[in-house]
C-alpha positions in Angstrom: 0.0 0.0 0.0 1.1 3.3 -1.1 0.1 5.0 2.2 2.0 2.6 4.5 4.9 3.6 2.4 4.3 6.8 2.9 3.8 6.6 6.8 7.0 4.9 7.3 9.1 7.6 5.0 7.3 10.7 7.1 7.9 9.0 10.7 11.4 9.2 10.4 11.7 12.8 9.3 9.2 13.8 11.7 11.0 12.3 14.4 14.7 13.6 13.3 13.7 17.4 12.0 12.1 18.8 15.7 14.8 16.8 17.5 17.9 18.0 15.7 16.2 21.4 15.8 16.1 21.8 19.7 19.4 19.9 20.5 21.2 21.9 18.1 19.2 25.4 19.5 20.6 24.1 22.8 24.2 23.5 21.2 24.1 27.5 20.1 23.0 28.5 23.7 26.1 26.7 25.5 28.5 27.1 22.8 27.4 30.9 21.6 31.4 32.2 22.1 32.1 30.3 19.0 29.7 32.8 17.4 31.1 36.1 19.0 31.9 39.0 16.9 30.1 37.4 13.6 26.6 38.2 12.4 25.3 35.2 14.5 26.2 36.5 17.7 23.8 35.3 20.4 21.7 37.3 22.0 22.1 37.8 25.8 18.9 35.8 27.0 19.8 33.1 24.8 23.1 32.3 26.2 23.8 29.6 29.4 26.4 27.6 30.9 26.7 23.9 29.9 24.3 21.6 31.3 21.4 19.0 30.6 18.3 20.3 30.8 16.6 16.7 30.2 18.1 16.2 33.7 18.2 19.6 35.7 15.8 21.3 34.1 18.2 24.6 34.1 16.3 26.3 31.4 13.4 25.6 28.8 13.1 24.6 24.7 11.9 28.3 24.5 14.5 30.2 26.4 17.2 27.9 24.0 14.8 28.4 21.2 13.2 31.6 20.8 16.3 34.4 20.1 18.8 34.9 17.5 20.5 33.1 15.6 18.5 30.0 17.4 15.1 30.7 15.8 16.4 30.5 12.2 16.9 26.7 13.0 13.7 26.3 15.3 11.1 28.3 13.4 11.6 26.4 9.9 12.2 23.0 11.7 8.9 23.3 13.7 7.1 24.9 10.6 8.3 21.8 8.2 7.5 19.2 10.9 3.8 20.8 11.1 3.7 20.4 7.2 5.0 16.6 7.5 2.5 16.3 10.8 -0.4 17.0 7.9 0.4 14.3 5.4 0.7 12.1 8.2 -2.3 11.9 9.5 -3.9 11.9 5.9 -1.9 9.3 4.8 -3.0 7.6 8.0 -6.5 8.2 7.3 -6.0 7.3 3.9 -5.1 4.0 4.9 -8.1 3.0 7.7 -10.2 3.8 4.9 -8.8 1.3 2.8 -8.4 -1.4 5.7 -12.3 -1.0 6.9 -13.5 -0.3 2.8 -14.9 3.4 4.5 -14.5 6.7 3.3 -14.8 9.2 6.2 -12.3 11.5 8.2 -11.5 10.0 11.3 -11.1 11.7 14.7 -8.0 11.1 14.9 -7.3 13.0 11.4 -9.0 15.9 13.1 -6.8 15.9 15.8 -4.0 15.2 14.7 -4.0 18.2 11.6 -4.9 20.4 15.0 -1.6 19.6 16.6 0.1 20.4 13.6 -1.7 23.5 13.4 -1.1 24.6 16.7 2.6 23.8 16.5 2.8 26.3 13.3 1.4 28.7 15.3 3.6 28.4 18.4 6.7 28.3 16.8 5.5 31.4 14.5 4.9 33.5 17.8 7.6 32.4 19.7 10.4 35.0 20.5 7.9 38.0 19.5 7.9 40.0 22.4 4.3 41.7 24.0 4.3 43.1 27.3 1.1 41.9 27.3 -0.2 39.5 30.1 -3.0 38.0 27.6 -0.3 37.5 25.1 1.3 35.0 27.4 -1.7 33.5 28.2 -2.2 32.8 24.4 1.3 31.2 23.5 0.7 28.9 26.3 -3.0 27.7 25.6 -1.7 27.5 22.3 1.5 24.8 23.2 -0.8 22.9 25.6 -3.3 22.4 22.4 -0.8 21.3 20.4 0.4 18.5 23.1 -3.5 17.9 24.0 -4.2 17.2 20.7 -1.5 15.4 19.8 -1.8 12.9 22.6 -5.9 12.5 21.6 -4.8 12.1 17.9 -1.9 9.5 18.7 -4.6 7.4 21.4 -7.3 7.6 18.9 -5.3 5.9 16.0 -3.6 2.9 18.6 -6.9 2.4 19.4 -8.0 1.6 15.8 -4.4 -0.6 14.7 -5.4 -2.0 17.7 -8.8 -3.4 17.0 -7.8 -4.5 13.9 -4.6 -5.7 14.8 -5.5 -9.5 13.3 -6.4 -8.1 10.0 -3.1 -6.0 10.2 -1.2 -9.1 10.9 1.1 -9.4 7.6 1.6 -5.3 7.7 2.8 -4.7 10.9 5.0 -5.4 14.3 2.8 -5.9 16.9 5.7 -5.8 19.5 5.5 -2.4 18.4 2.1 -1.6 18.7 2.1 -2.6 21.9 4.9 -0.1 22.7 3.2 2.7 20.9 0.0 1.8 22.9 2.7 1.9 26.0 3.9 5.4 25.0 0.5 6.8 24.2 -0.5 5.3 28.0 2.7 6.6 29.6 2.6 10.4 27.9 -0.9 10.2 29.2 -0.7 9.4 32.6 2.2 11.7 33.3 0.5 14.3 31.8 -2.6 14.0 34.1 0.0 13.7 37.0 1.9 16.7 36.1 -1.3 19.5 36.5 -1.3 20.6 39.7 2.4 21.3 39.2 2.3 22.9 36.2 -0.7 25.3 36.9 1.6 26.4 40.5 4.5 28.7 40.8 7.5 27.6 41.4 9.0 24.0 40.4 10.5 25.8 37.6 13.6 23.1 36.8 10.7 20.3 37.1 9.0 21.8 34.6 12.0 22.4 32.5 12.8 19.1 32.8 9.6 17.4 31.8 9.1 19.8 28.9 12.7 18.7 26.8 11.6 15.0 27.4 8.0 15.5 27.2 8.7 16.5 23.9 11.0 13.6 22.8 8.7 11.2 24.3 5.8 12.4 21.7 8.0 12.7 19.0 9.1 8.8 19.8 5.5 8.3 18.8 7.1 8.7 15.0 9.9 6.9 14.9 7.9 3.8 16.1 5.6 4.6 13.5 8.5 3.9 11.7 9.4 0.3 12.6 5.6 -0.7 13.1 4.9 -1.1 9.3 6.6 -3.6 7.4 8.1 -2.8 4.0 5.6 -3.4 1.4 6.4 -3.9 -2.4 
């Protein structure tokens, strides 16, 4: 099937692109002396001392992300992964249709083309500065609609590989469906956990922390997507 093709071909790049993006963002804001006195100097809020923030949480994806030069690599990554995000939940769409003989846009599609929306739109206003307190408010109702419906898009379609996981028998792993169903599970349950922190002051590394491997933990999500489908001819 041309579609599982498809899927496995975007899952990678999907998974690559956002990830390269923010480690290399965060390689600019530890190494930014290598980038003194040229046109790519780093601006002063961008700048820290070396650490890991997946560990110590000592700053955020934005804080690495959203100055010069950083947001010529972050902006264009996050913009091209939206774009991919699209296709890949048509393509998956495209190819429940075919498995149940239906012709209808699944919730999931919905969902999942909302993510990818809301992720364009972050990473368009990220770095723009507003004084403005409802401003603030938006960018971050924004990036929790992009994770919300990201997760409900990524349980939705489990759910259905899962249901028809004997008729997907010959197409795919289902070692790795169960780890996707793991991941979607996991992402999930933290993320209920993790409310009453994040709506609190304070915690601030915490929430550092959980946001760089929040984010690789969705993103793994693709590159499983990857390995679930067999090669097909």
């Amino acid at each position: 099937m041309k579609e599982i093709t498809q899927i496995r071909k975007l899952s990678l790049w999907i998974f690559f692109i956002p990830f390269i993006a923010i480690n290399l963002c965060l390689y600019i804001s530890q190494n930014y002396q290598f980038l003194n006195n040229t046109i790519f100097s780093v601006e002063q809020i961008g700048r820290s001392n070396f650490s890991i923030p997946y560990l110590d949480g000592s700053l955020s994806i934005s804080r690495a992300s959203r100055t010069f030069p950083q947001y010529l690599i972050f902006k264009p990554g996050m913009w091209i992964t939206s774009l991919l995000l699209y296709y890949y939940w048509k393509n998956n769409n495209a190819l429940i249709n075919n498995l149940k003989s239906t012709s209808i846009n699944y919730k999931f599609k919905v969902f999942g083309i909302l993510s990818a929306v809301f992720l364009a739109i972050h990473s368009i206003f990220l770095g723009i500065k507003f004084d403005i307190q409802i401003y603030k408010l938006f960018r971050r109702v924004v990036l929790l609609l992009f994770i919300i419906f990201e997760i409900i898009a990524q349980g939705i379609l489990v759910y259905h590989f899962y249901k028809i996981k004997t008729q997907l028998n010959t197409l795919i792993n289902k070692n790795i469906l169960i780890l996707k169903v793991t991941l979607v599970s996991v992402l999930a349950f933290v993320a209920i956990l993790s409310v009453p922190i994040l709506v609190t002051k304070g915690n601030t590394h915490f929430k550092h922390a959980l946001e760089w491997n929040y984010f690789v933990g969705v993103i793994m999500f693709y590159v499983l997507s990857r390995f679930l489908w067999r090669r097909t001819t």
